[in-house]
C-alpha positions in Angstrom: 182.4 10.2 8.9 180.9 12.2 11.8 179.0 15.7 10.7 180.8 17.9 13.4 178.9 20.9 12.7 175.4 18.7 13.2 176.7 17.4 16.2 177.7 20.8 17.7 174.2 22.3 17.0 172.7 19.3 18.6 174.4 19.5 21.6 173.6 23.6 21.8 169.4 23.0 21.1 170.1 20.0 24.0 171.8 22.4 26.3 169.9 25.2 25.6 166.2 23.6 25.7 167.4 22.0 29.3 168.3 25.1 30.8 165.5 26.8 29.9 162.8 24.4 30.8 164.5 23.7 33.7 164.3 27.3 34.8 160.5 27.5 34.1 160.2 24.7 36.8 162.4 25.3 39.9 160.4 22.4 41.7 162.2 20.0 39.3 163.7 17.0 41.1 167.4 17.5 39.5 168.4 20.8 38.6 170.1 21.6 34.5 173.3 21.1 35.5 173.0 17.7 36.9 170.7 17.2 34.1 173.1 18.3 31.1 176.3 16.9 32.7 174.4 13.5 32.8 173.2 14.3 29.1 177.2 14.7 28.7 178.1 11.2 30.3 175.2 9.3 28.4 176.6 10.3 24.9 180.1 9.5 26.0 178.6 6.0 27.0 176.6 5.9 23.9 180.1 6.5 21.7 181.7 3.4 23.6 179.1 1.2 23.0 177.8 2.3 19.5 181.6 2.1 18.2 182.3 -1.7 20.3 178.5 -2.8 18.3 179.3 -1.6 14.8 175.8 0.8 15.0 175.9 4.5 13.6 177.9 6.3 16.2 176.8 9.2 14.9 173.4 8.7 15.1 173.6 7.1 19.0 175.8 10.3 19.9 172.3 12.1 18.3 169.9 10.1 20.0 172.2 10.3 23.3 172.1 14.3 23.8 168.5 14.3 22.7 167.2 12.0 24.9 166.4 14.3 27.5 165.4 17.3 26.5 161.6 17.2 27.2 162.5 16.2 31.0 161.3 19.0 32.9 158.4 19.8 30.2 155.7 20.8 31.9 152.6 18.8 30.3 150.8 16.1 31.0 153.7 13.3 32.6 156.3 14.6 30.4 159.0 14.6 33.0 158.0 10.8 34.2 158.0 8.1 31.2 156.6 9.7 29.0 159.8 12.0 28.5 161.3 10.2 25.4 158.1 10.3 23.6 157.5 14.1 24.6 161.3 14.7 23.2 160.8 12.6 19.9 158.0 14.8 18.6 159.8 18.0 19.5 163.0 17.1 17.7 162.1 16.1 14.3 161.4 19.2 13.0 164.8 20.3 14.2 166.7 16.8 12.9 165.2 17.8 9.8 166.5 20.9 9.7 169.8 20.5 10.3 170.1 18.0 7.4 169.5 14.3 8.8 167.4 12.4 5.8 164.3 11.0 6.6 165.4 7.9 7.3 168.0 9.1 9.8 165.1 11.7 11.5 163.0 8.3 12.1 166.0 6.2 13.7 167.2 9.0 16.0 163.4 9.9 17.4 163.0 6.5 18.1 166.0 5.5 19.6 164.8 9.1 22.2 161.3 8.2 21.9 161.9 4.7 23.6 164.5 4.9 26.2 162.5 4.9 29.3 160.2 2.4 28.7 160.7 0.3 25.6 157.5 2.0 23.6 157.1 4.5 21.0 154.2 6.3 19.4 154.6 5.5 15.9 156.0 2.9 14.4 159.3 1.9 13.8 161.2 -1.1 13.3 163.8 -2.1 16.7 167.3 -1.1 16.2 170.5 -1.6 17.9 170.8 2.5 18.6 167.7 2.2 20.4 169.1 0.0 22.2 172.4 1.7 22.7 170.8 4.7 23.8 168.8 2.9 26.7 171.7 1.0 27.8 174.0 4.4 27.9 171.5 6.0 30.6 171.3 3.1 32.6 175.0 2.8 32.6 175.3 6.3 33.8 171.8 5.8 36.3 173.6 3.6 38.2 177.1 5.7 38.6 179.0 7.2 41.2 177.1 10.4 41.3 173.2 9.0 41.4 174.5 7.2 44.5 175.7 9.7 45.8 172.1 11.3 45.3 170.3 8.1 46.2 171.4 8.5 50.0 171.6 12.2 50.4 168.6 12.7 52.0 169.2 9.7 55.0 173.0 10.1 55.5 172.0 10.9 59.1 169.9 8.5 59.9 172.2 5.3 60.1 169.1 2.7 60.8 166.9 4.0 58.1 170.2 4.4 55.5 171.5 0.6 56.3 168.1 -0.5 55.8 167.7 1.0 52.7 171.1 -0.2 52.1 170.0 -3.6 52.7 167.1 -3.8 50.1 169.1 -1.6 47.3 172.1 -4.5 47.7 169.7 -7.2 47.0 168.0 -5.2 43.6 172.1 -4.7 42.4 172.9 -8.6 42.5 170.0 -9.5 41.0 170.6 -7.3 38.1 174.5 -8.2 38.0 173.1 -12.2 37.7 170.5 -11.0 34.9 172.5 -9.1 32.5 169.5 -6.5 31.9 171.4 -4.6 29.4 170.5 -4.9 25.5 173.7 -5.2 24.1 177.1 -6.9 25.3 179.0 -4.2 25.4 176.6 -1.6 27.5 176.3 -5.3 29.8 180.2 -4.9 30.6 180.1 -1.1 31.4 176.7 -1.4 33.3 178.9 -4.6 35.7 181.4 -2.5 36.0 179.2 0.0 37.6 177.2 -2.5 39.3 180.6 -4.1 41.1 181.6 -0.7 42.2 177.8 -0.2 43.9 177.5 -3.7 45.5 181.2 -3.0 47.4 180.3 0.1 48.3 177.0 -1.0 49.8 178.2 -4.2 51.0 181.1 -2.2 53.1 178.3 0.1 54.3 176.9 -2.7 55.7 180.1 -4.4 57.2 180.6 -0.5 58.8 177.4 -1.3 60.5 178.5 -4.8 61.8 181.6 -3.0 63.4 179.2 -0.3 64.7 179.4 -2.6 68.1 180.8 -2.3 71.6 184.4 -3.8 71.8 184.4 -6.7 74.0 186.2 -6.5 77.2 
């Protein structure tokens, strides 16, 4: 049964650690409230999954509003790939605690402590809410609102947008043939983003094809 009052403190030290760092760096790329609404989505993917695999739901839903916390930490590469690794060695005190046992302390920091890039910094044996907690953020990396983001900046600049267009279309049907994701169920969510992205890009690009004189 899920520990409520665990999972409410979580997600305040999550909310609260984001905002904070995130103020200490205005510079940051994405702002806390992107940030924490995408910390929001990724647990809500991570329940989906977690429950469809059989894994520990509530230690994915952990995991998930964890995984981010040491984003816009300001040491070292932190806020690059080393972010999961940062987070994992601030939250075990805290897991600790707030009552996880030892074992559950280990499984949570590893499933943060690996998301980005498949490595930890201690050891640890592979488990399926690692992988849950990977697939969650790219399911949500590849939604409608880091699209949106991905093409803010050349909106107005049709030839360089369709171009990029062009490249980013390729990179999404590859991945849809691959089946990048770790487990079968974060697979059908992350197709069902990656159908919405290729027709979106793919009627971008038929927008351009019209983008012609009419023929007299």
């Amino acid at each position: 049964m899920m520990n409520t009052t665990r999972m409410e403190k979580i997600a305040a030290f999550a909310k609260a650690r984001i905002y904070e760092t995130a103020a200490a760096r205005p510079e940051a790329s994405h702002d806390s409230e992107y940030r924490w609404n995408h910390t929001l989505r990724v647990a809500q993917y991570g329940r989906q999954v977690a429950e469809t695999e059989g894994a520990d739901v509530e230690l994915c839903l952990a995991a998930c509003l964890l995984h981010d916390i040491a984003k816009f930490d300001g040491d070292g590469n932190a806020d690059g790939i080393d972010h999961g690794r940062a987070a994992a060695r601030i939250i075990r005190p805290f897991l600790r605690e707030i009552g996880y046992s030892a074992k559950q302390v280990e499984n949570i920091c590893y499933s943060v402590a690996v998301h980005v890039d498949g490595k930890a910094d201690f050891e640890h044996p592979t488990t399926i809410e690692a992988d849950i907690v990977s697939d969650a953020d790219n399911i949500d990396r590849f939604g409608a609102y880091r699209l949106l983001q991905r093409y803010e900046r050349d909106i107005h600049d049709w030839e360089k947008l369709t171009g990029e267009i062009e490249k980013r279309l390729a990179t999404l049907r590859k991945y849809r043939e691959e089946q990048i994701l770790e487990t079968r169920a974060g697979n059908k969510l992350f197709n069902r983003q990656l159908d919405f992205q290729i027709e979106f890009h793919e009627r971008i690009l038929a927008e351009r094809n019209l983008s012609q004189p009419v023929e007299m």
